[in-house]
C-alpha positions, 0 to 999 in steps of 0.5 A, a space after each residue: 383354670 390355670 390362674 386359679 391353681 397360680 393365685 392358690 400358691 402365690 395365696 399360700 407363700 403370701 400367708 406362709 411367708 408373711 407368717 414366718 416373718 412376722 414369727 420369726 424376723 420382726 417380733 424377735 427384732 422387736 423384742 431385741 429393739 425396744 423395751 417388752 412394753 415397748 415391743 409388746 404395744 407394737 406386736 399388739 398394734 400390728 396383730 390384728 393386720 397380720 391376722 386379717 392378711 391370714 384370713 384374706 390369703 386363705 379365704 383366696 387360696 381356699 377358693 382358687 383350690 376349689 376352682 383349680 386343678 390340685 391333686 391333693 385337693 380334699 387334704 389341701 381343702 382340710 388343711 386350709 379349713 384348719 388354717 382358717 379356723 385356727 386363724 379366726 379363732 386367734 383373730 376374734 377369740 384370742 388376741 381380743 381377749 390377750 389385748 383386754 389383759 394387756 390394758 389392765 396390766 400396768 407393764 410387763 416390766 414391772 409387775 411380777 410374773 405371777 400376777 394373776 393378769 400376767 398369768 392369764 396373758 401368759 396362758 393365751 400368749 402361749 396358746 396363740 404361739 402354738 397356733 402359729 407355729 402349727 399355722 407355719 407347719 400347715 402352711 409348709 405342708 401345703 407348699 410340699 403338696 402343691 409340688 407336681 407329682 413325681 414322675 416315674 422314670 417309665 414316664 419321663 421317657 
């Protein structure tokens, strides 16, 4: 099943690389761009995109691992099942509940930074922060194990 070990890396550089750009390119360009209210109504507009691409590149790549040659398939299919846990648990628990808190805010510019709404959007903005860095992480993880197994010199000859 040679496409399926294909589709399983081109599944997890997607997800990877589409986490880190959003992380790290275009929230920060956001953010540097437009007012926090501004900035954030976009973040908030395009998350539930983002975390649909994550469930769609990982239920793909979940599926081609199980179809496909991997010599580290049962940590892969671990890391994955984490990934993918971690990601709908942002997706249906998470953003769901940071999006309510946002609407009942009047804006983050103007209301005090220990508001108890503030407070609580602060609390699951940070969880959900810490699981996409550790979703990055992972996904960088299975990158490194997709790599072919070293070759012993013995072998190579």
């Amino acid at each position: 099943m040679r496409i399926a070990t294909i589709i399983y890396h081109l599944a997890v550089s997607c997800w990877l690389g589409g986490s880190a750009l959003f992380t790290f390119v275009l929230t920060p360009i956001l953010f540097k761009s437009y007012p926090r209210d501004t900035a954030g109504s976009i973040v908030g507009t395009l998350f539930p995109g983002y975390f649909q691409w994550g469930l769609a590149c990982g239920a793909v790549a979940f599926i081609c691992l199980l179809l496909g040659k991997n010599h580290r398939k049962i940590a892969s299919g671990l890391i994955l099942t984490i990934m993918l846990t971690v990601t709908a648990t942002q997706a249906f628990i998470i953003e769901p509940r940071a999006a309510e808190l946002k609407k009942q805010i009047p804006s983050f510019e103007t209301t005090p930074p220990d508001h108890p709404l503030r407070v609580q959007f602060r609390k699951l903005h940070g969880i959900s922060a810490v699981a996409n860095l550790m979703l990055i992480g992972a996904g960088v993880v299975l990158v490194i194990f997709s790599s072919p197994p070293a070759q012993r010199k013995e072998d190579a000859n």
